[in-house]
gemmi code that builds the backbone of each chain (N, CA, C; Angstrom):
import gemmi

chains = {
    "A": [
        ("UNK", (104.774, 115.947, 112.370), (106.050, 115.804, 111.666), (105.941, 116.459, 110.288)),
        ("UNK", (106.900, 117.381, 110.088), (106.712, 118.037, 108.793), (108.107, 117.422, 108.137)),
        ("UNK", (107.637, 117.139, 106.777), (108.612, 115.943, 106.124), (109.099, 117.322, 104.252)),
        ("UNK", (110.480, 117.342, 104.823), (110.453, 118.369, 103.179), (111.149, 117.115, 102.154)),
        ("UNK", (110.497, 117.292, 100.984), (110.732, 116.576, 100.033), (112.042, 117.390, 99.195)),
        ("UNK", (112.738, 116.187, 98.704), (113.642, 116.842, 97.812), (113.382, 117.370, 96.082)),
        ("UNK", (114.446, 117.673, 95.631), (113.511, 118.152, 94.295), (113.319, 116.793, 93.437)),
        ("UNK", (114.188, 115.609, 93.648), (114.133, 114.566, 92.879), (112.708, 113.786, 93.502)),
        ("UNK", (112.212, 113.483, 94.448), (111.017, 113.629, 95.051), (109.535, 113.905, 94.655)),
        ("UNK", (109.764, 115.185, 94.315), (109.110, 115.816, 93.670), (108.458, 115.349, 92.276)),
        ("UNK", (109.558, 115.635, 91.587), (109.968, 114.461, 90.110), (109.229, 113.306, 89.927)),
        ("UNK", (109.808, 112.663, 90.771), (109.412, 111.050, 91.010), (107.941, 111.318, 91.147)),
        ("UNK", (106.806, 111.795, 91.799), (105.300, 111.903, 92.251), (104.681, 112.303, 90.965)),
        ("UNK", (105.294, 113.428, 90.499), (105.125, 113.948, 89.127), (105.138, 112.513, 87.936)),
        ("UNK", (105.916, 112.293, 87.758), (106.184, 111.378, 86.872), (105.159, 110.081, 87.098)),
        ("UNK", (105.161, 109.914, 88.531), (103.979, 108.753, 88.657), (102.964, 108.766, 88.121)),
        ("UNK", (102.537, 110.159, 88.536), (100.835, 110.198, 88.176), (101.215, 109.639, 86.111)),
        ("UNK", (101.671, 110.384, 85.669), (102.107, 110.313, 84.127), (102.176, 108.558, 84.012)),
        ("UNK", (102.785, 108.170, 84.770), (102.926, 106.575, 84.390), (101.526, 106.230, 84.397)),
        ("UNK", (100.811, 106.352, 85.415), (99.091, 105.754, 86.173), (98.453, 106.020, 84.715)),
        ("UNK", (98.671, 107.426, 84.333), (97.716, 107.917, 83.054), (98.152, 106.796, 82.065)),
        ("UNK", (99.288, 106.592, 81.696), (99.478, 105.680, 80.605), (99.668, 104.261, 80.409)),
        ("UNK", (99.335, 103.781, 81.683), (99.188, 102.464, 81.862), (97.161, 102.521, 82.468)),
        ("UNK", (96.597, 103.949, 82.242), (95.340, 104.032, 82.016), (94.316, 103.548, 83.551)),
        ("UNK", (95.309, 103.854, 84.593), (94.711, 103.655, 85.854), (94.059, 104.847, 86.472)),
        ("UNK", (92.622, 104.128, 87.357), (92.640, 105.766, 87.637), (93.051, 106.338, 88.647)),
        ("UNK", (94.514, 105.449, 89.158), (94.832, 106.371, 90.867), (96.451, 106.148, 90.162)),
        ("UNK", (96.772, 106.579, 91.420), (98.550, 106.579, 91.230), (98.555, 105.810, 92.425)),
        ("UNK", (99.345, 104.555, 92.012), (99.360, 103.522, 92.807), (100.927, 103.196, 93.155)),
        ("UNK", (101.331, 102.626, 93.909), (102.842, 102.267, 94.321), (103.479, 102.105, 93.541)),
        ("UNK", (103.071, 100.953, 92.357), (103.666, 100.505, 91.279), (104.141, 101.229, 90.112)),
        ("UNK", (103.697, 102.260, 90.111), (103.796, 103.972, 89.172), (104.586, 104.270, 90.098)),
        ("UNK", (104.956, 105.033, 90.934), (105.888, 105.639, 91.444), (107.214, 104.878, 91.566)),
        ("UNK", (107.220, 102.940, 91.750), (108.046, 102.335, 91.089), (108.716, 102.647, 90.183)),
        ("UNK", (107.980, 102.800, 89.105), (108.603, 102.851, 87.376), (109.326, 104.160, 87.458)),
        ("UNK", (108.699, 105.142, 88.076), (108.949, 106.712, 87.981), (110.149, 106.904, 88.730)),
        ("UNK", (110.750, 105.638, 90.010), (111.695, 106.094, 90.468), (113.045, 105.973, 89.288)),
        ("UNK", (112.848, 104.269, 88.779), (113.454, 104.240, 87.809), (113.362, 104.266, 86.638)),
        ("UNK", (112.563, 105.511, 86.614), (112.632, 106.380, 85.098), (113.827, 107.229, 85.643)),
        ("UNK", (114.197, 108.270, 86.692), (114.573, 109.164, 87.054), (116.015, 108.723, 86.927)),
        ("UNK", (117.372, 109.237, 86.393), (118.437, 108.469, 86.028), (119.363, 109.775, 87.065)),
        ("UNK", (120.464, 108.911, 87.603), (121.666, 109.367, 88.246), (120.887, 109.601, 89.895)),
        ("UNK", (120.055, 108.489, 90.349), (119.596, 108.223, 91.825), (119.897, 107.506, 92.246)),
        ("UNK", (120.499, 107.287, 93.787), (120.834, 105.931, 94.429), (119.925, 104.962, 94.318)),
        ("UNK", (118.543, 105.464, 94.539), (117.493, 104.702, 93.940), (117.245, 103.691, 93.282)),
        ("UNK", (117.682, 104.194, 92.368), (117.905, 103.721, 90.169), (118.975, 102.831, 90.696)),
        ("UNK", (120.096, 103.155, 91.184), (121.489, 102.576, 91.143), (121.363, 100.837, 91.931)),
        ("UNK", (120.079, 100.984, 93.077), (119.843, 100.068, 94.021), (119.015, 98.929, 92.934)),
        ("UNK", (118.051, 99.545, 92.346), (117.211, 98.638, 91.400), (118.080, 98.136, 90.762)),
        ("UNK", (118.616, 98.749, 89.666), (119.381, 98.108, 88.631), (120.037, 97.209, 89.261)),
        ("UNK", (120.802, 97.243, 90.281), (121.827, 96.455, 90.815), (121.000, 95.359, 91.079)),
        ("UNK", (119.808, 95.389, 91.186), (119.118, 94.131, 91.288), (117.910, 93.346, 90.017)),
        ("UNK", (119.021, 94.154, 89.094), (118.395, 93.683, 87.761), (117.145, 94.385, 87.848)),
        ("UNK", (116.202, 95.654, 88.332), (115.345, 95.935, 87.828), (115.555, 97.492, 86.841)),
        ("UNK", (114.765, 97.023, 85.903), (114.531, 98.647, 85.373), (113.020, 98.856, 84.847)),
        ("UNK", (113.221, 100.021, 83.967), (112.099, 100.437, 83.612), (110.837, 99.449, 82.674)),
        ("UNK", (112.035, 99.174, 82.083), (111.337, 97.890, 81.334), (110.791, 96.525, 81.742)),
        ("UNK", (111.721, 96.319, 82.384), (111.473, 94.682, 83.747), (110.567, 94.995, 84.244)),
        ("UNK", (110.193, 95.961, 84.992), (109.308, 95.767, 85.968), (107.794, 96.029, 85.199)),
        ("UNK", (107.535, 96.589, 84.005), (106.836, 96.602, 82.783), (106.336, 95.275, 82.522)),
        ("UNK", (107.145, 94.805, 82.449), (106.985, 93.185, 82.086), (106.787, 92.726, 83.165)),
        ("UNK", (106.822, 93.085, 84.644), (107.013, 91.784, 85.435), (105.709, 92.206, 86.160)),
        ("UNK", (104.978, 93.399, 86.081), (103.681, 93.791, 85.921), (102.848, 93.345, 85.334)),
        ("UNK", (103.297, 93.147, 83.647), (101.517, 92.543, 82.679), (102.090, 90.878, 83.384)),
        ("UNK", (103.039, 90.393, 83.664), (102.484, 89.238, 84.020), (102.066, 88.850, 85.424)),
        ("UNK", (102.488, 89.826, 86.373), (101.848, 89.534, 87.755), (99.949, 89.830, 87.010)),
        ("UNK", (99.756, 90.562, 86.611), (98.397, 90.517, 86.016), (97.717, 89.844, 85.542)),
        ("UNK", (98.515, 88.844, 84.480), (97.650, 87.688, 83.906), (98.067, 86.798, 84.469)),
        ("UNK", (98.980, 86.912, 85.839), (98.995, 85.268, 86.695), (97.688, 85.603, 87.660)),
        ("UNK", (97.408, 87.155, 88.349), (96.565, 87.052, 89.436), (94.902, 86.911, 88.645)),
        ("UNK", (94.469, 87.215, 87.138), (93.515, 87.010, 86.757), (93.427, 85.386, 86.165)),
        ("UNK", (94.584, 84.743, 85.915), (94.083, 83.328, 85.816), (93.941, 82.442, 86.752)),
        ("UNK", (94.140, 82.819, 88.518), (93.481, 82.470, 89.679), (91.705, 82.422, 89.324)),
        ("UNK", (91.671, 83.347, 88.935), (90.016, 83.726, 88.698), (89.525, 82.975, 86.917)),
        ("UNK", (90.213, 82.321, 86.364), (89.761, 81.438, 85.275), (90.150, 82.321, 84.678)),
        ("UNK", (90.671, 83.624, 84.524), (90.366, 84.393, 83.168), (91.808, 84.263, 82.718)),
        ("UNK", (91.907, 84.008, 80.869), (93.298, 84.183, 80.688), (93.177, 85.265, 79.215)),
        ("UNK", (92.741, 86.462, 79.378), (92.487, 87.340, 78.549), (93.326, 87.998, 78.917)),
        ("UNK", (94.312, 88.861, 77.967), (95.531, 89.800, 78.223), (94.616, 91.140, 77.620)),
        ("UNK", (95.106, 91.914, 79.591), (93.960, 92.902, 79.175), (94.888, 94.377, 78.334)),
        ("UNK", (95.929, 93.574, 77.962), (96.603, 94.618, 77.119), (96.015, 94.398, 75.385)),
        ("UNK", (95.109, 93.396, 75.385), (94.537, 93.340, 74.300), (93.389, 93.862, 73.589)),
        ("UNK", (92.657, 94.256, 75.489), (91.384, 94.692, 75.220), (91.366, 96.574, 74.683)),
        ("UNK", (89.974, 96.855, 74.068), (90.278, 98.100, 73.768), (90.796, 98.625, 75.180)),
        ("UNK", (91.030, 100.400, 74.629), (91.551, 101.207, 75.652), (90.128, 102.476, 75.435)),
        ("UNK", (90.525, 103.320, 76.614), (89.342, 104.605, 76.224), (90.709, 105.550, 76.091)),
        ("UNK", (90.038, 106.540, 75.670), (91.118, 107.598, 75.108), (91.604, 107.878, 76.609)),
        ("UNK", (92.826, 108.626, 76.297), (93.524, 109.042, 77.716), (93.181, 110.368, 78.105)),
        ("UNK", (93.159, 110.621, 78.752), (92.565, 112.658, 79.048), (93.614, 112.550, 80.136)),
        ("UNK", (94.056, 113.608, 79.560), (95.562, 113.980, 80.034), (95.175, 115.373, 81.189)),
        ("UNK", (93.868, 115.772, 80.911), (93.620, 116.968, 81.771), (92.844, 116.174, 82.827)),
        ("UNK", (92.817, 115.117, 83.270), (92.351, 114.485, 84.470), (93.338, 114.229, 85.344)),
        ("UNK", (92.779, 115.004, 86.650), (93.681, 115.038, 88.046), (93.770, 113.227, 88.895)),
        ("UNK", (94.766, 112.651, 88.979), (94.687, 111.219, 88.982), (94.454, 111.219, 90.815)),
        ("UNK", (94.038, 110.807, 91.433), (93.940, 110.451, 92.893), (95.060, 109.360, 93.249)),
        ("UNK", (95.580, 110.051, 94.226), (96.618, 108.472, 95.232), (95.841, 107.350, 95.478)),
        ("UNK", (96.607, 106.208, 95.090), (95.512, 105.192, 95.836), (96.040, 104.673, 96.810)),
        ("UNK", (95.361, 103.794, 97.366), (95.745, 103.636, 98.887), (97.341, 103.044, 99.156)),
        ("UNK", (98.154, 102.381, 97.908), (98.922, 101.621, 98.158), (100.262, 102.836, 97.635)),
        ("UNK", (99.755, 103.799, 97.565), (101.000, 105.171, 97.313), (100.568, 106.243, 98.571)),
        ("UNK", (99.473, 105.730, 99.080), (99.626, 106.743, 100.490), (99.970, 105.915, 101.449)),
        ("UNK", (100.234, 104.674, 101.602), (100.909, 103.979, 102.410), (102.104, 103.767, 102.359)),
        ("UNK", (102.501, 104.082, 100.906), (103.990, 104.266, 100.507), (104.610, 105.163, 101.029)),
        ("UNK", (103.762, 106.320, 100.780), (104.553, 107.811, 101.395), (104.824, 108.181, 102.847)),
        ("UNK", (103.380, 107.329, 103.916), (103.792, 107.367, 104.677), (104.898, 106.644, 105.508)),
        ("UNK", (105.270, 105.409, 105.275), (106.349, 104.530, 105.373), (107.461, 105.804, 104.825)),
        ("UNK", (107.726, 105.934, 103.802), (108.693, 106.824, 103.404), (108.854, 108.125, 103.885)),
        ("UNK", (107.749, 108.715, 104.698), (108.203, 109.991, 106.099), (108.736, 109.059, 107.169)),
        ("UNK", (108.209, 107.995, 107.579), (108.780, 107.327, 108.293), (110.242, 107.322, 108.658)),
        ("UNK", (110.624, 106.908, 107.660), (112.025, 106.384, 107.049), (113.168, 107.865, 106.777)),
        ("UNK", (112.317, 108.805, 106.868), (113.227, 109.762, 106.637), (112.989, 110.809, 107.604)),
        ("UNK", (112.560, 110.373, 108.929), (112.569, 111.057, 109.858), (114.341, 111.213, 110.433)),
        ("UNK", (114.944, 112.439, 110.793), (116.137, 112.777, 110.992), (116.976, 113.179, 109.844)),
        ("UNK", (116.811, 112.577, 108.147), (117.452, 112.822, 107.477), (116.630, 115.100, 107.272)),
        ("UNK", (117.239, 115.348, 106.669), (117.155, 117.023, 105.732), (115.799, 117.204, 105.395)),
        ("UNK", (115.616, 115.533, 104.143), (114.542, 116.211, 103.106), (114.320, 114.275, 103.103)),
        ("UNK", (113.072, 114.344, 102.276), (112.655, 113.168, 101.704), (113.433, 112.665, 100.776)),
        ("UNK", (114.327, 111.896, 100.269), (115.232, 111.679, 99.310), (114.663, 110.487, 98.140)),
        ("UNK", (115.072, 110.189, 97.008), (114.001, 109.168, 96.258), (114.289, 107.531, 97.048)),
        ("UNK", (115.618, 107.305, 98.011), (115.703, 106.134, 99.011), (114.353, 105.844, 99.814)),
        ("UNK", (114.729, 107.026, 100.121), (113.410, 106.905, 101.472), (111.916, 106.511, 100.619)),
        ("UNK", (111.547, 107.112, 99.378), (110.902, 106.678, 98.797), (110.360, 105.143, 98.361)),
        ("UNK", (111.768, 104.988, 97.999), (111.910, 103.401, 97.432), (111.703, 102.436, 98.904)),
        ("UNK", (112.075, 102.786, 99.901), (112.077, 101.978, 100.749), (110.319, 101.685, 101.677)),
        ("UNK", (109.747, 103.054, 101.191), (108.031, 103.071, 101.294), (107.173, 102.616, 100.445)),
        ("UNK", (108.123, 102.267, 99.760), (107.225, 100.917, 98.057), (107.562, 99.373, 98.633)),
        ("UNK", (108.829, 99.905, 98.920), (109.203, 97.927, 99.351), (108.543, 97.173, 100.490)),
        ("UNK", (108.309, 98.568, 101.539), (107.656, 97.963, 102.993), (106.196, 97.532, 102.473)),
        ("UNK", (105.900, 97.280, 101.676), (104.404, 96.662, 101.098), (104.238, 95.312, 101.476)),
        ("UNK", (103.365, 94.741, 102.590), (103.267, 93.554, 102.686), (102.653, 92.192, 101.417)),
        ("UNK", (101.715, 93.295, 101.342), (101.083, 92.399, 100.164), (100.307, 93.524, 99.064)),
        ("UNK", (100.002, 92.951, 97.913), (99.615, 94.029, 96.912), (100.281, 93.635, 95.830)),
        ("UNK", (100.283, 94.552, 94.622), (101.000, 93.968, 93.222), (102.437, 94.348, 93.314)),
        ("UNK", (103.274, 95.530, 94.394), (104.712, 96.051, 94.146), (105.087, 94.166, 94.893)),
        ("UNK", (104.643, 93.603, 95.791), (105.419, 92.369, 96.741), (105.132, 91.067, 95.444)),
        ("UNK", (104.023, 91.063, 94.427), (103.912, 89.737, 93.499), (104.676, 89.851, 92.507)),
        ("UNK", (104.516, 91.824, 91.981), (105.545, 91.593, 90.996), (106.954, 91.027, 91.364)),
        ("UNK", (107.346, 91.627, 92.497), (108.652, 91.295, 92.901), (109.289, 89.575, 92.766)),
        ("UNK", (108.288, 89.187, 93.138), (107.738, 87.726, 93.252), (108.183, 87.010, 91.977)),
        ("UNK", (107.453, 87.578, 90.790), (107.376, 87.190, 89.491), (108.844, 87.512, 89.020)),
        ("UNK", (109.372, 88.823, 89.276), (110.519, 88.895, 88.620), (111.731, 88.585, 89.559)),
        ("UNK", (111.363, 87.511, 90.290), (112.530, 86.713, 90.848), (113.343, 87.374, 91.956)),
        ("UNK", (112.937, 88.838, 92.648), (113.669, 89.683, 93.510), (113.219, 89.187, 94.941)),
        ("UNK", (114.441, 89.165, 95.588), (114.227, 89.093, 97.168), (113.998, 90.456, 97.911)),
        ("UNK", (112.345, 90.855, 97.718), (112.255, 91.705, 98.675), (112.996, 92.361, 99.906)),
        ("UNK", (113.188, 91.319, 100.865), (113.755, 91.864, 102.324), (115.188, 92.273, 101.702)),
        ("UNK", (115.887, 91.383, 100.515), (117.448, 92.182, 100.401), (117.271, 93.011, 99.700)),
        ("UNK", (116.432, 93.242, 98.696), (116.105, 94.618, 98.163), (116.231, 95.843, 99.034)),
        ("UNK", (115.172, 95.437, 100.059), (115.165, 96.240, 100.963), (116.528, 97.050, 101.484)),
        ("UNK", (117.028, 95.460, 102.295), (118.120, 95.821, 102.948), (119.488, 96.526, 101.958)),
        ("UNK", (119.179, 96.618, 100.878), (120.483, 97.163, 100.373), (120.220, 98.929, 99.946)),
        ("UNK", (118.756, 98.826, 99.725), (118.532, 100.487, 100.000), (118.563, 101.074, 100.902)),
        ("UNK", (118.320, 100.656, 102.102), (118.611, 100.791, 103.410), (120.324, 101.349, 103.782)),
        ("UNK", (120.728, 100.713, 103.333), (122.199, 100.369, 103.596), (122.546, 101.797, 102.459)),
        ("UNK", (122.319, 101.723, 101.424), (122.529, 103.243, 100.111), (121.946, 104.194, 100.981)),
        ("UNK", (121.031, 104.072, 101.743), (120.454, 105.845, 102.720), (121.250, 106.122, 103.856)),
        ("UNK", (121.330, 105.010, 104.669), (122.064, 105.167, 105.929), (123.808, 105.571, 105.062)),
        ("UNK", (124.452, 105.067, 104.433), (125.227, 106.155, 104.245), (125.575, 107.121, 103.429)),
        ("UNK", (124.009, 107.802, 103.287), (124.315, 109.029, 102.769), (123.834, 109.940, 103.836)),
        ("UNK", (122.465, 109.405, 104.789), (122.555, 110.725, 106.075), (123.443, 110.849, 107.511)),
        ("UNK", (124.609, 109.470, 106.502), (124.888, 109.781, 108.346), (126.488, 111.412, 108.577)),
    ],
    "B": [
        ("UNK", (106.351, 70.463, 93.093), (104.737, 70.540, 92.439), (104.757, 71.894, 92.292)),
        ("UNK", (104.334, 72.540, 94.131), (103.853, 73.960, 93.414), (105.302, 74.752, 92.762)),
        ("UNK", (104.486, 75.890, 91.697), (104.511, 75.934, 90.986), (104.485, 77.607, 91.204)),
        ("UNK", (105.287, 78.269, 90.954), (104.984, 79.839, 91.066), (104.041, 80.938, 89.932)),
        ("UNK", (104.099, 79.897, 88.871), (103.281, 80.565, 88.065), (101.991, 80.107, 88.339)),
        ("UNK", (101.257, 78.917, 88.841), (100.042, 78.990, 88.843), (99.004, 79.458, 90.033)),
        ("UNK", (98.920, 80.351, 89.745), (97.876, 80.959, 90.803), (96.652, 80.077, 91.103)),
        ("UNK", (96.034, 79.678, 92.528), (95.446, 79.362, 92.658), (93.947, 80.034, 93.831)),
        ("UNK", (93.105, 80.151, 93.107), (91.642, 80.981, 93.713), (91.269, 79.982, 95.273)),
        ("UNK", (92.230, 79.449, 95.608), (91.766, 78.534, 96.573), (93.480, 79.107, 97.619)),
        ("UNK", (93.976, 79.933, 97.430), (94.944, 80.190, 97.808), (94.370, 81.800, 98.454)),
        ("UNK", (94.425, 82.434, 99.393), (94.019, 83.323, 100.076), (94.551, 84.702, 99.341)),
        ("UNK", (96.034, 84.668, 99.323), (96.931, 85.565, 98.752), (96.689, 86.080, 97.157)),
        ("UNK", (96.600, 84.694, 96.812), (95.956, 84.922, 94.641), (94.666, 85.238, 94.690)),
        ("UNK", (94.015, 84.680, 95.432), (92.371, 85.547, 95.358), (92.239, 86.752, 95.383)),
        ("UNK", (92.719, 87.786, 96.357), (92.441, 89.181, 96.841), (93.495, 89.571, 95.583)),
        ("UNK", (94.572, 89.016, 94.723), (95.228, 89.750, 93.746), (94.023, 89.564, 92.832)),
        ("UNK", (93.706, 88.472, 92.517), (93.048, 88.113, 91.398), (91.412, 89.436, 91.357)),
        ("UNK", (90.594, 89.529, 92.911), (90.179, 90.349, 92.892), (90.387, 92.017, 92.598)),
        ("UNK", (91.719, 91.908, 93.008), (92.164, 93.729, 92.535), (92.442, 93.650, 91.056)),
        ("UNK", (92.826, 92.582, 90.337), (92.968, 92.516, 88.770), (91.893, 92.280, 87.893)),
        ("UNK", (91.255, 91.677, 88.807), (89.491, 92.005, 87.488), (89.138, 93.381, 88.125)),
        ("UNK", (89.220, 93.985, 88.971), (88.449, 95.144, 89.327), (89.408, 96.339, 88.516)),
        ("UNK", (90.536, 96.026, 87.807), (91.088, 96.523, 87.154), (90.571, 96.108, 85.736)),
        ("UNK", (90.320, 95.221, 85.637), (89.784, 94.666, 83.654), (88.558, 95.427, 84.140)),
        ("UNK", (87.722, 95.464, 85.001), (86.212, 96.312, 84.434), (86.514, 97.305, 84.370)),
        ("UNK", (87.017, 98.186, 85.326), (87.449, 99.457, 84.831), (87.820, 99.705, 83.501)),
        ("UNK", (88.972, 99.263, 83.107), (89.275, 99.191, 81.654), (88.219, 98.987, 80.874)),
        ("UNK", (87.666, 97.989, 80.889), (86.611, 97.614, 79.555), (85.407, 99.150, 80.138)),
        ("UNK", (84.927, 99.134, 81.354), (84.010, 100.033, 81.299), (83.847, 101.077, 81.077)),
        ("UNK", (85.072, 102.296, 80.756), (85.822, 102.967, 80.537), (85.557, 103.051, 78.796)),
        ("UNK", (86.294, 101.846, 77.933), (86.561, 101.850, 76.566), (84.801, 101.791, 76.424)),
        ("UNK", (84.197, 100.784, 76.964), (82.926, 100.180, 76.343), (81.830, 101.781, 76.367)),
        ("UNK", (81.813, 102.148, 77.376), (81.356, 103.186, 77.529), (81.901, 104.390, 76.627)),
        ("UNK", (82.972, 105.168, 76.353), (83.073, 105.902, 74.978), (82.920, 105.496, 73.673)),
        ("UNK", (83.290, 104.361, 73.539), (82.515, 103.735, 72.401), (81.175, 103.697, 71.934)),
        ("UNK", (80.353, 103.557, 73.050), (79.014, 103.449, 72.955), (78.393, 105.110, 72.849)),
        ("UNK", (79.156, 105.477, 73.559), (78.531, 106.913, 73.547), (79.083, 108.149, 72.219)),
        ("UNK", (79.933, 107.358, 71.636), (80.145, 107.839, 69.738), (79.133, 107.087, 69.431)),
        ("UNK", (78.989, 105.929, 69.668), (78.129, 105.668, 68.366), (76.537, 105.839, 68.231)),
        ("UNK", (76.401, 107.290, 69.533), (75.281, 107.920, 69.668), (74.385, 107.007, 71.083)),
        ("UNK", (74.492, 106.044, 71.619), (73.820, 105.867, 72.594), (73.136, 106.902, 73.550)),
        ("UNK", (72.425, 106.884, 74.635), (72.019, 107.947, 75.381), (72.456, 107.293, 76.576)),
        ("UNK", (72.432, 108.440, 77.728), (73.065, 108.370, 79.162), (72.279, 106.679, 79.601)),
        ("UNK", (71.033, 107.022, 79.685), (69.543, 106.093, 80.251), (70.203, 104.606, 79.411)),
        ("UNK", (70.338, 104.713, 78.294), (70.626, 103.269, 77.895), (72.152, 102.577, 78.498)),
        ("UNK", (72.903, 103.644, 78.431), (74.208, 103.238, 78.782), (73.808, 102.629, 80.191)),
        ("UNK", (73.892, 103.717, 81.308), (73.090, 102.636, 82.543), (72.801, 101.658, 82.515)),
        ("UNK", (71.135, 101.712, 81.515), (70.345, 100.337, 81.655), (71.654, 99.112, 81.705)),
        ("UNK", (71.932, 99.419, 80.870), (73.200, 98.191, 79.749), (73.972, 97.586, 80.993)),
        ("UNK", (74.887, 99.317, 82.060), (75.868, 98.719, 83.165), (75.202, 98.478, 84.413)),
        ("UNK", (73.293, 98.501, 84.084), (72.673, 98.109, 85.379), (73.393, 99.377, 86.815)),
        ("UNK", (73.457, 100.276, 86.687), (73.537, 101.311, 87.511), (72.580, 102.514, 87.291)),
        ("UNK", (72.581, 103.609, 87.704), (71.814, 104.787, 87.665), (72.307, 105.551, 86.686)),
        ("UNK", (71.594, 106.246, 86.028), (71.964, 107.144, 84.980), (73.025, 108.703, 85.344)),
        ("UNK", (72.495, 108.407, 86.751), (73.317, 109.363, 87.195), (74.347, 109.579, 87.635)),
        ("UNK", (74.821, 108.129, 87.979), (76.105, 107.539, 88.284), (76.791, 107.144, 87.000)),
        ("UNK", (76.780, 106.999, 85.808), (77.019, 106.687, 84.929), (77.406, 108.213, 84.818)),
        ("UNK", (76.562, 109.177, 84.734), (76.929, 110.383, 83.667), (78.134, 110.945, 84.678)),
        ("UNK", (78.099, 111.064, 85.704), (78.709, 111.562, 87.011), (80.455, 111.173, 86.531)),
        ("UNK", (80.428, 109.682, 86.521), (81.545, 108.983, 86.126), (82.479, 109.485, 84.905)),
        ("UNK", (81.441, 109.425, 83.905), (82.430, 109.375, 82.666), (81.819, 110.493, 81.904)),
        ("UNK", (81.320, 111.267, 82.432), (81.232, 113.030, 81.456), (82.051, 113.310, 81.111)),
        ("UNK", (82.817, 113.904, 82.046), (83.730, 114.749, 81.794), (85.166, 114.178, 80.799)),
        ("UNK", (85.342, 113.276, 81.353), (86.157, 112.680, 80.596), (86.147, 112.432, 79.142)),
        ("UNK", (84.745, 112.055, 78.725), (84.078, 111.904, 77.196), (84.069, 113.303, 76.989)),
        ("UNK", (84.116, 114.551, 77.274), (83.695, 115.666, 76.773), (85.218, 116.103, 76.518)),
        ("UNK", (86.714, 115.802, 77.241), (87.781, 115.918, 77.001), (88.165, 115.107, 76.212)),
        ("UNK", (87.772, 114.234, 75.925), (88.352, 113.392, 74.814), (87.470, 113.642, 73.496)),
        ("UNK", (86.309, 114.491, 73.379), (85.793, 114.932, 72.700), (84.639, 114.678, 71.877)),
        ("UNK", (84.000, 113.577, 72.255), (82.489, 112.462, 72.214), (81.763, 113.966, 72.229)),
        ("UNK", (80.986, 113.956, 71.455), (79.659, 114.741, 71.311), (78.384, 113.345, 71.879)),
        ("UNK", (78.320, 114.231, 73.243), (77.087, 113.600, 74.061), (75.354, 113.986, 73.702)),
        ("UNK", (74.743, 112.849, 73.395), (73.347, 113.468, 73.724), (72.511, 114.048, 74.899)),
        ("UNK", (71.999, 114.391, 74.396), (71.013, 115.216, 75.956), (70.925, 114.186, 77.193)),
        ("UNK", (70.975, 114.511, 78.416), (70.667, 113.099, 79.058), (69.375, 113.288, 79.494)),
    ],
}
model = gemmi.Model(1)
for chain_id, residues in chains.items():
    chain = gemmi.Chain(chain_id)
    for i, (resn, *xyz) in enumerate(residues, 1):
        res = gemmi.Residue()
        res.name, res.seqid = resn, gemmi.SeqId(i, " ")
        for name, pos in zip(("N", "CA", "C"), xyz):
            atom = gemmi.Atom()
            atom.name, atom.element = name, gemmi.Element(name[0])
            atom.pos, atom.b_iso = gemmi.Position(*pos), 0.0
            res.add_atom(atom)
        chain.add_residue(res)
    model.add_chain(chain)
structure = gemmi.Structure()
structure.add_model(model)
structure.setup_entities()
């Protein structure tokens, strides 16, 4: 299956890795391509989040605290936004991690029959996450996954039909 | 009772998070602790000793990165 991406697509992957670098990770993980969808403004995408109260900022926040809820399971209650940082090297090539190549593939999935990969089909290969930090944050910031789902679903199906 | 904010290590689901979130704090700290140490002149061999790994896995790791961010390294 050969899957063509659109140019907003594109964008969005781009922009991830940029998020991963500055939240100082060393892969590009689901949760970056999250932020990056809704960084990207005038997307059904964007239009689906917001409508469910998320943005760029929320999910920012609903990140450092899925973080210091899943490290105070483990006793620790250190906010590791406190601890130093190492410098950022911006000329380092970031690797997918496993939970953005499971994204993408869910999201060829999903856009088998449509043209091109669209940033829906995207969003809808972040949400199919069973478990991981995109399903706790969600958790934390009070969103019903499956209608999340179902309402991006519903924004793709009628735009390829 | 329960409680959505409190994670519990006896809970299957908060464990394996709690594990991917410290494996995220060492990174971080090992990362900072390590350019730090290596301005303030340390050598490859000690840095190791310190993270209990190989010197060669150590330099492998975080060379390049210290040499872009611009740490003047000692010989290893």
């Amino acid at each position: 299956m050969v899957t063509r991406f659109a140019q907003h697509v594109r964008t969005i992957v781009t922009a991830a890795e940029a998020e991963a670098r500055a939240s100082a990770s060393p892969t590009v993980e689901a949760e970056h391509v999250l932020l990056a969808i809704c960084a990207l403004d005038g997307t059904d995408a964007q239009r689906v989040l917001a409508s469910a109260g998320l943005d760029h900022h929320g999910i920012k926040l609903a990140l450092e605290r899925e973080v210091h809820q899943s490290l105070r399971a483990a006793g620790i209650t250190i906010d590791p936004g406190r601890l130093p940082r190492a410098t950022i090297d911006s000329s380092r090539h970031l690797r997918m991690g496993a939970s953005t190549k499971k994204a993408l593939e869910r999201a060829a999935k999903a856009s088998a029959g449509a043209r091109q990969m669209q940033p829906c089909h995207l969003l809808i290969g972040v949400l199919g996450a069973q478990a991981g930090t995109v399903p706790r944050m969600l958790a934390v910031a009070g969103v019903d996954q499956g209608t999340l789902t179902e309402r991006v679903q519903r924004a793709t199906d009628g735009k390829t039909q | 009772m329960s409680d959505v904010e409190v994670a519990s290590p006896h809970d299957p689901a908060d464990a394996l998070a709690a594990v991917a979130a410290l494996r995220r704090l060492a990174d971080q700290m090992e990362e900072a602790g390590v350019e730090r140490a290596m301005r303030a002149g340390w050598s490859w061999p000690q840095v190791a000793e310190a993270l209990g790994v190989t010197r060669q896995a150590v330099h492998k790791k975080h060379a390049s990165r210290l040499i872009a961010a611009g740490v003047t390294l000692r010989r290893r």
